[in-house]
Residue, then its C-alpha position, 0 to 999 in steps of 0.5 A: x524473483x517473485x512476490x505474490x500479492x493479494x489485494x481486497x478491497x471494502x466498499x462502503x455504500x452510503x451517502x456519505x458526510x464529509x467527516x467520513x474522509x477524516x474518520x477513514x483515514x484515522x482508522x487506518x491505524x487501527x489495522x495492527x489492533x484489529x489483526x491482533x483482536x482477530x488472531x489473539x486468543x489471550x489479549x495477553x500484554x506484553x506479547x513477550x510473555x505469551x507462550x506461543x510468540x514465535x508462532x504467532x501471526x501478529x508477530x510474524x506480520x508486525x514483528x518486523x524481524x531481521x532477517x538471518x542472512x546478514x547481506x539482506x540486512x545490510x542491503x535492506x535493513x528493518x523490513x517494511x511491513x508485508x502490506x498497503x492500505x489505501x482510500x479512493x473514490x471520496x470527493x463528496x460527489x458519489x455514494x460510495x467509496x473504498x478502502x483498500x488492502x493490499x497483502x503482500x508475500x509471505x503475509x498472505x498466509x493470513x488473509x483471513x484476518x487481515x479481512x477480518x481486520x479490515x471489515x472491522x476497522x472500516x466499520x469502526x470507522x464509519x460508526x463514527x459519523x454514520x449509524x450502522x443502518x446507513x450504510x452497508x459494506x461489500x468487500x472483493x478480491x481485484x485481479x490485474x485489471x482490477x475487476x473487482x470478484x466479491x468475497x461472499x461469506x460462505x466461500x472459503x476466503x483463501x479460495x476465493x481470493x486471486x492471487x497476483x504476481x509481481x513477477x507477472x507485471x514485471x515480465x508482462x508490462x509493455x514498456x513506456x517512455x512516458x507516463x501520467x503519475x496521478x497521486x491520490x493521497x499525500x506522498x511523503x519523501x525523504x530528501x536530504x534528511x527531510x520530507x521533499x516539497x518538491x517533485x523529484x522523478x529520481x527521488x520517487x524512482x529510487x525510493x520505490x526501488x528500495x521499498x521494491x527490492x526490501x519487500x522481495x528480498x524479506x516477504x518474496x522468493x529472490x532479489x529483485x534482478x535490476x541494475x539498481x545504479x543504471x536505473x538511478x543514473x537513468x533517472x536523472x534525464x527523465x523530465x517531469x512535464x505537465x508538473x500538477x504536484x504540489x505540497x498540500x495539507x489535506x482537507x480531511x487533517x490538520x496534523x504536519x505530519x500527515x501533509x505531502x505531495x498531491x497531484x499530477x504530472x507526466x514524466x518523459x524519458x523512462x528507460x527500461x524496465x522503469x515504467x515496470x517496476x513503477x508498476x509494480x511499485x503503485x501496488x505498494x504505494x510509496x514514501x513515509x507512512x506507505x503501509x498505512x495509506x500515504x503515497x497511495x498513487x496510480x501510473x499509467x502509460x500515455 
């Protein structure tokens, strides 16, 4: 298997107030309508009746189309979308913070407007508590170590940009047993046909094998190659530690269904190759609304 990524991100400098988090967070939603103003030239309603459709990069992103072969289906059924959206370093102590993008697969064909999409939300966003003057915006490309390499204007996008692999982290991560999941924005599980209140490490495991392997198998080259049962049996005995996860509504929404699970914990007992794909997993954050900024998470090994 294989799954090529990208991943950029939008600095904001600027003394920020603390309206900013919320006005962030509501623009990521517009994400669908800033890739559809950057690639339509007709802004033509419905998209059924434009012409060119089918070769349309807003369809081919947010179409969301079943796949042709019928065993994808059945495994993985309605793709997700080909892309995370996620937001750091806001706490009200610092003068600036990021919002991220990570373009994931066959998707990354379209990195152009997604950037365009991106810069354009981010600044919509902050003009609604912030003049233009007040603020300036630099947008990177990250590599493994996330060191950041600025997208300059006059580079050609498509060269300027680093490409990642899943495959790389796959095969290159040294296994560990135990490790410290710290998760930055509301993580929201499905658990017996209901958001999950409670820190469960199976429910977390499985559910990003699934988003893993659904991400391959519509955007990627190959099936994920893990034995999805043994894992999910394995899951069982990892122990969560140090358990600092609770079910919070975040400061910056009033809205339920923007409440989940925050905090951190460590958790022991990982079998190979768990702590991989977890790996792999916190670049596509994870639970409901994963696309569009929740379970934004980071793992690392201790």
């Amino acid at each position: 298997m294989d799954l090529d990524f990208v991943r950029i991100e939008c600095e904001i400098v600027a003394d920020a107030p603390a309206q900013l988090t919320a006005a962030l967070y509501n623009a990521l939603r517009n994400l669908e309508a800033q890739f559809k103003a950057s690639c339509c030239p007709t802004a033509q309603e419905p998209c059924i009746f434009c012409s060119p459709h089918d070769e349309c990069p807003y369809r081919i992103v947010f179409g969301q189309q079943l796949s042709s072969d019928p065993e994808i289906v059945r495994l993985h059924q309605k793709p997700a979308l080909p892309f995370s959206l996620y937001i750091s370093g806001i706490d009200g102590k610092v003068s600036s913070c990021t919002v991220g993008l990570v373009i994931i697969g066959t998707a990354v064909n379209y990195i152009d407007l997604f950037h365009t999409a991106l810069i354009r939300l981010v600044e919509a966003g902050v003009c609604t508590v912030l003049p233009p003057a007040l603020f300036t915006l630099y947008s990177y490309s990250l590599d493994y170590q996330s060191v950041r390499h600025e997208i300059r204007p006059a580079a050609l996008l498509t060269e300027s940009v680093i490409l990642l692999s899943g495959q790389h982290i796959i095969q290159n991560s040294v296994h560990s047993d135990t490790v410290r999941l710290s998760l930055r924005s509301p993580l929201r599980l499905l658990s017996n046909g209901s958001i999950a209140h409670r820190f469960d490490f199976a429910t977390f495991l499985r559910s990003q094998l699934r988003r893993c392997s659904s991400l391959c198998a519509y955007y990627g080259v190959g099936e994920l190659d893990l034995d999805f049962v043994r894992l999910s049996e394995a899951a069982q005995n990892v122990a969560v530690l140090e358990d600092g996860i609770h079910y919070t509504q975040p400061s910056w929404s009033r809205q339920q269904n923007r409440a989940g699970l925050t905090g951190s914990a460590e958790c022991a007992g990982l079998v190979e190759p768990m702590f991989p794909l977890l790996l792999l997993g916190s670049y596509f954050n994870a639970g409901k609304g994963a696309s569009f900024g929740s379970g934004y998470h980071q793992i690392e090994a201790v």
